[in-house]
C-alpha positions as CSV (number, residue, x, y, z in Angstrom):
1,X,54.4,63.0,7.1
2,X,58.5,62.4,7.3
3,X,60.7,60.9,4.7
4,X,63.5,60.6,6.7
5,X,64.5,57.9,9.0
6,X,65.3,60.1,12.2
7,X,62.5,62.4,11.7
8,X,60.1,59.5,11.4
9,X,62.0,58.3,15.2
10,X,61.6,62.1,16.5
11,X,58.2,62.3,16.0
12,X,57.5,58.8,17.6
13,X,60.1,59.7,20.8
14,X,57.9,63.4,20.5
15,X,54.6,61.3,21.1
16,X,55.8,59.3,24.0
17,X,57.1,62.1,25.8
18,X,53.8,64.4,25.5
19,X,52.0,61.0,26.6
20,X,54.4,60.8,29.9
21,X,54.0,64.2,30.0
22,X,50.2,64.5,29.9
23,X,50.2,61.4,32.5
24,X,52.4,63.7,34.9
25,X,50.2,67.0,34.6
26,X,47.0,64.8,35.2
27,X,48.0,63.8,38.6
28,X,49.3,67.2,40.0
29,X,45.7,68.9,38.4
30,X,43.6,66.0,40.3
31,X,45.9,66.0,43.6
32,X,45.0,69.9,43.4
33,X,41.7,69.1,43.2
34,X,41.8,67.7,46.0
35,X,43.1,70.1,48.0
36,X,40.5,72.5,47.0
37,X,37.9,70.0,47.7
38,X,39.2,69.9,51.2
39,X,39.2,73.2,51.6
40,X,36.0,74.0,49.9
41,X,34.4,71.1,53.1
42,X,36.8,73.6,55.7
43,X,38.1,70.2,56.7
44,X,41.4,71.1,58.0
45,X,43.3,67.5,58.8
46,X,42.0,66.2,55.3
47,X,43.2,69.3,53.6
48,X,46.6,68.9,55.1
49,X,46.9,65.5,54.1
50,X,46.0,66.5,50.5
51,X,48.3,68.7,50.3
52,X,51.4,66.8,51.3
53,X,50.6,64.5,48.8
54,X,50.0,67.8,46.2
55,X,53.5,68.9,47.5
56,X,54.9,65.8,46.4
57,X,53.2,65.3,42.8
58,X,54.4,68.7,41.8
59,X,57.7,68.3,43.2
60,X,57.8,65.4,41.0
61,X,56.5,66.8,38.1
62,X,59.1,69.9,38.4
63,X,62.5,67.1,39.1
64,X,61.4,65.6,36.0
65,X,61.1,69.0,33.9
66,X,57.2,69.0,33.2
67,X,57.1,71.9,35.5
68,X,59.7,74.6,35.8
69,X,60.5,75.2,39.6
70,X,59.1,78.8,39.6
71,X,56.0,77.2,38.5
72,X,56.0,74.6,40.7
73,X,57.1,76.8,44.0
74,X,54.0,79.2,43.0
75,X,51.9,76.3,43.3
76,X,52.8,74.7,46.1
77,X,53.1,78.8,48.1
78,X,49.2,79.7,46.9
79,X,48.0,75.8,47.8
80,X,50.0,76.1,51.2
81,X,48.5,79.6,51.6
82,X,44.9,78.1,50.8
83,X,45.4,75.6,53.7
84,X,46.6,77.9,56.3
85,X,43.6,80.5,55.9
86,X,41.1,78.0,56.9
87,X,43.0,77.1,59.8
């Protein structure tokens, strides 16, 4: 445990942020789910609609720096791809 004063702060700002964090991740893995659900039923209009909202969480998560962009571009090209082969 920390002596000091600001190291006892860091590791309480640390614990909030890898909450936030956490929180973030959580909804771009279930809004993926999603998708794969939808495209697992080969229900076109539902897996569109689950990805937009997919697009958007991980935009999110990468303009708040829990994803890097490359990251978050790869997932949004191999869900995007996903959804266009069952078309």
């Amino acid at each position: 445990m920390a002596n000091i004063k600001s190291a006892k702060k860091r590791i309480r700002v640390i614990e909030r942020k890898t909450l936030r964090n956490k929180m973030i991740k959580s909804r771009v893995k279930t809004a993926i789910k999603k998708v794969d659900a939808a495209i697992a039923a080969s229900d076109k209009e539902a897996a569109a609609a689950a990805l937009k909202n997919a697009i958007s969480e991980i935009s999110r998560a990468a303009s708040k720096g829990v994803f890097h962009k490359n990251t978050a571009s790869r997932k949004v090209g191999r869900l995007t791809k996903a959804v266009n082969k069952i078309a």
